[in-house]
C-alpha positions, 0 to 999 in steps of 0.5 A, a space after each residue: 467588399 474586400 480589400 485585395 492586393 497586386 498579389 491576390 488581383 494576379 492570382 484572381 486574374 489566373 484563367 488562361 483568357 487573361 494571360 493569352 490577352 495579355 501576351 497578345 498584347 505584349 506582341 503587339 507593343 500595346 497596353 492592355 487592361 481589364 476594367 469596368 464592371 469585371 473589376 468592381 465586381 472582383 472586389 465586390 465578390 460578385 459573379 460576373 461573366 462580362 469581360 471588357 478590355 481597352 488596350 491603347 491602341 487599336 481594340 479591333 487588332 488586339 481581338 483578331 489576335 486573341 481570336 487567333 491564339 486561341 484558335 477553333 472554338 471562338 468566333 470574332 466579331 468585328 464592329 468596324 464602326 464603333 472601333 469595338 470588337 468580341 470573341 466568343 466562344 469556350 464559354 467566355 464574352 469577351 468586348 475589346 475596345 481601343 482607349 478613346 477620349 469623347 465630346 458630346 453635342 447637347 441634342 445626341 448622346 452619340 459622342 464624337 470620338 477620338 484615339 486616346 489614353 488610358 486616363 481618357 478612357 477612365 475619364 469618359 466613364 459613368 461611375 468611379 467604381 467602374 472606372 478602375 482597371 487592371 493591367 494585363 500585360 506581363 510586366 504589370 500583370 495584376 496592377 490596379 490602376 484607379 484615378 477616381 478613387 472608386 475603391 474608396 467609393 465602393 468602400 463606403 458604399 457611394 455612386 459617384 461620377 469620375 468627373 463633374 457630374 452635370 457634365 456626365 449627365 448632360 453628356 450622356 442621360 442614360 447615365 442617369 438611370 444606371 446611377 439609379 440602377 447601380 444604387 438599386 443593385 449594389 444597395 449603395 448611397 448617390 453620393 449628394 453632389 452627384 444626386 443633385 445633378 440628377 435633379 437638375 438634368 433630369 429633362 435631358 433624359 427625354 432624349 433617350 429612346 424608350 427601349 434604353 430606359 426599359 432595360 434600366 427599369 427591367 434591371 431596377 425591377 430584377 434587384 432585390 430592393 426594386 421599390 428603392 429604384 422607384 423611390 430614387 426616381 421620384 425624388 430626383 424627378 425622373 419619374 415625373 418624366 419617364 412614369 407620370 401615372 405612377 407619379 400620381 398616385 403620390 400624395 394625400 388629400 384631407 377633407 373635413 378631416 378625412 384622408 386617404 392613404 398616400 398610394 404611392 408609397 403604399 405601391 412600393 410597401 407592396 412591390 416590397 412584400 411580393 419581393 419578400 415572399 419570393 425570398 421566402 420562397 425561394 429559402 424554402 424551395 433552397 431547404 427541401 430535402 431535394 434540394 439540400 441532396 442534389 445542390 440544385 440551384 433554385 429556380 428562383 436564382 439571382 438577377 439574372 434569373 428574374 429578368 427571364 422568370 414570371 416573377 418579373 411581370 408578378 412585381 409589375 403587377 403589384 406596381 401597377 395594381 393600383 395604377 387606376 386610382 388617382 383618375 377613380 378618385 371621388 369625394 363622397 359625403 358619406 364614404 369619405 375618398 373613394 375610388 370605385 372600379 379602380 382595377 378595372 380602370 387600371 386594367 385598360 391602363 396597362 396596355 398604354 403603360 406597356 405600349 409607352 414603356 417598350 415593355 412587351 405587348 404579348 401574353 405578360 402583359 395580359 398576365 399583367 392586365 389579368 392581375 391588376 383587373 382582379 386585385 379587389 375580388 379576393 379582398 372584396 371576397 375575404 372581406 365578407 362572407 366566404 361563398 362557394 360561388 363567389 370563390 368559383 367565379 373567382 376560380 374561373 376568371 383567374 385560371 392558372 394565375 389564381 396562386 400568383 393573384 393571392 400572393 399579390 392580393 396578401 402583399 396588399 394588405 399594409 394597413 397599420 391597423 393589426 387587428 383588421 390586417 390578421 382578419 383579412 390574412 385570415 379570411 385569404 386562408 379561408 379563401 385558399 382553402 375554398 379554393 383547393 376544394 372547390 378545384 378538387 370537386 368542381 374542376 372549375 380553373 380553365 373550365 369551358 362549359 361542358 355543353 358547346 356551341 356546336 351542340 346546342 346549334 344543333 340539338 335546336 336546329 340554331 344558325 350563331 346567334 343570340 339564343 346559343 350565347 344566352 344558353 352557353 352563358 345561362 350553363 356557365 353561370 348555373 355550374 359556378 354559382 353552384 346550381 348544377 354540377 360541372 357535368 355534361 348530363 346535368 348541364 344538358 338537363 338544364 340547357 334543356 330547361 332553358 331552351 325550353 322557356 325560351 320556345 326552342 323545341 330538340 330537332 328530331 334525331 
């Protein structure tokens, strides 16, 4: 964080937009100031493109006439029913809103609202490091104006709330989660008094719609430390209430002296490494030599572009992979704590999961299910002798998603027994390399038999029926364990064969 001056906020604040609002202001009498977000990530050096205004009086007006000087090119939004507006346009976002004090009934976080000063607006914010605004008009052009002393919390590094955090809270329980997600993103500490009174609210998040807290979570999951998120849940009690399965897994059960390992922090030490890989990832994509040339920014990028990449829904993958092992969950005299067909458990969960969450229900989620379904194959594979076949069927059912399985399948891998860990990363090597090899000769991601449905029908004279589906699974089967090789004549040969003992005779041509 740095420490900056009237002088150096003024010289901060010298694009155009900020002084056509503040002489817009100016001609209409009122006061007007940048504040929240904008100004903690001025200070913080952080990028951000989210503008918000108050001014003291109406927000609305102060918009149209900030539309109005700068003209063709921006279009304004009016929000009649929320006193707000927006102008967009020559790439700026601009919010306006008229300073407003709020009272809140205990059922709604929809709060009753009234004309206010600026000190009742600053009040009626969730954080102190987002209460700070700077003023905007000409004569105070540059001014820092900060009641709550969020310079101070941004200096150590603490979330805390303006007012009595109870009351934050029960007013508005969302609030609650931004607190998680501030802390998550910024790497900063919930200041004790504040973290206390998360706990102690922690039931009225229950009247917060799904669709809210899933856009926390999905920030929670874009930051660079999501498992910390996690961790800020499950000690408050939030998770108990938004994310039970995953609550669940926490905790470990000892007998005769056996014990399994705590799965839930086993599941963040996991969400950790996959985060890890992409950082290395994207270091290594930074450093090629096309990179360094052309200044290209990475794919990888920040936030922002995690939220609309496939390493988003990887992260949930590892979250979820072992979702299904506390319903798995068995004592055998023998094995000690089990938990047999936990993946495929996990993979039925995760449609409900999605379905609760408001998370989306197409092909991410799939990409989700697919993961978590066939997280034990490569371990069960690496674990014992290395097989072309078993590598092919491994190929087969993951398809193009094989390379991010892999990578999940390694961030599994945190035993504190070092020895048995390198054997397992070692074998992964040796399952990799089979795989490059076995794609190369036997084209088998995404395959579909080479001999069709339609063909068979045909060449016996079959309506649909059980004999195509044992024939169609018959060559599948021979082409991965390795029986014939991924060819029509050859799968032919051998459809040809079947059929044969089957008591199916080739339709005369």
């Amino acid at each position: 964080m740095r420490h900056l001056t009237r002088q150096q906020l003024t010289e901060l604040l010298s694009a155009p937009i900020f002084h056509t609002i503040g002489q817009a202001a100016d001609s209409l009498g009122t006061e007007c100031y940048v504040v929240g977000g904008f100004v903690r990530d001025l200070f913080l050096e952080r990028p951000s493109k989210d503008i918000d205004v108050v001014c003291v009086g109406s927000g609305i007006e102060l918009a149209r006439e900030v539309s109005k000087r700068l003209g063709r090119g921006t279009h304004l939004s009016v929000f009649r029913n929320f006193g707000t507006a927006q102008v967009k346009g020559k790439g700026l976002e601009v919010e306006f809103v008229g300073a407003r004090r709020e009272s809140y009934s205990h059922d709604s976080r929809k709060p009753i609202v009234e004309d206010g000063t600026l000190e009742d607006d600053q009040q009626r914010r969730d954080f102190t490091i987002n209460a700070m605004a700077v003023c905007l008009n000409a004569e105070r052009f540059g001014e820092l104006v900060d009641p709550f002393d969020g310079i101070w919390d941004l200096e150590d590094r603490i979330i805390a709330t303006p007012l009595d955090p109870d009351v934050t809270f029960s007013d508005d329980p969302l609030r609650m989660m931004r607190a998680i997600r501030f802390a998550t993103q910024l790497n900063f500490e919930i200041e004790s008094e504040t973290f206390e009174a998360l706990h102690r609210n922690r039931e009225r998040i229950r009247i917060i719609s799904a669709e809210r807290i899933a856009d926390e979570l999905q920030k929670i999951m874009a930051s660079d430390a999501p498992a910390r998120g996690w961790e800020l849940m499950f000690q408050c009690g939030l998770l108990d209430i938004i994310f039970p399965e995953l609550a669940a897994l926490q905790g470990v059960e000892t007998r005769n002296g056996r014990a399994h390992k705590d799965n839930f922090w086993h599941t963040l030490e996991v969400l950790t490494n996959i985060v890890n890989v992409e950082l290395r990832m994207k270091n290594e994509e930074l450093q090629t030599p096309a990179n360094v040339e052309s200044d290209s920014h990475s794919s990888f990028g920040g936030e922002a572009d995690i939220l609309h990449s496939s390493f988003l829904w990887l992260r949930w993958a590892a979250l979820l992979h072992d979702i299904g092992k506390p319903r798995s969950k068995r004592w055998d005299p023998v094995q000690g704590w089990t938990f047999h067909n936990h993946n495929y458990l996990g993979e039925k969960m995760v449609p409900q999961i999605f379905r609760r969450l408001k998370l989306p229900l197409d092909e991410r989620m799939k990409y989700v299910e697919k993961l978590v379904g066939l997280h034990m194959r490569p371990i069960a594979i690496a674990d014992d002798e290395v097989t072309d076949s078993a590598v092919r069927r491994l190929l087969f059912e993951a398809g193009d998603d094989i390379d991010d399985l892999m990578l999940m399948c390694e961030a599994d891998i945190t035993s504190k027994n070092e020895q048995r860990k390198q054997r397992f990363l070692d074998n992964f090597q040796l399952v990799r390399q089979k795989l490059v090899d076995l794609e190369e000769r036997d084209r088998i991601r995404n395959f579909q038999p080479p001999v069709t449905g339609d063909e068979i029908m045909e060449r016996y004279g079959l309506a649909p029926s059980r004999p195509v589906g044992v024939l169609k699974e018959a060559v599948k089967d021979a082409i991965l364990d390795g029986i014939i090789p991924n060819d029509h004549d050859a799968a032919l040969a051998f459809v040809d064969n079947k059929a044969q003992g089957m008591g199916l005779t080739i339709m005369k041509s």
